[in-house]
N, C-alpha and C positions, 0 to 999 in steps of 0.2 A: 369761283364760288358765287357772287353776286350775280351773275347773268343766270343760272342755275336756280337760283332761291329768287330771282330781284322780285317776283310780285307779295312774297312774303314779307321780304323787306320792309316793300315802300309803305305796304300795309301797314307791319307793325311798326317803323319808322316814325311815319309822318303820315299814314292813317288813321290817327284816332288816340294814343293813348300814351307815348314815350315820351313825345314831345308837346311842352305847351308852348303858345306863340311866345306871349308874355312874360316868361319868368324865367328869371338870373339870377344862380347863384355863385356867388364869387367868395374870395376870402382876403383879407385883408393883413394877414399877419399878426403882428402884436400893435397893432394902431388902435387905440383908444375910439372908445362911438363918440363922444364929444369931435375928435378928428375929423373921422366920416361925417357925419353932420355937418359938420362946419365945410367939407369941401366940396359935400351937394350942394348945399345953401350957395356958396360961391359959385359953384357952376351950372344953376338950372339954369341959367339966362344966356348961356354961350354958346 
């Protein structure tokens, strides 16, 4: 299927619109934002 469709693909892919460089979204469970903060805070420097 991909060799079939690939210029479709790559277009709508990572031509322009599905994907942004920058942005993650994740989930963290039931861990508090105080948590998360606290474990950025510790690891922007590492």
């Amino acid at each position: 299927m991909w060799e079939q469709h690939e210029p479709f693909f790559e277009e709508y892919l990572w031509g322009g619109g599905f994907w942004e460089e920058s942005y993650y979204v994740g989930t963290a469970g039931d861990v508090s934002t105080d948590t998360i903060e606290q474990y950025i805070e510790r690891t922007e420097h590492v």
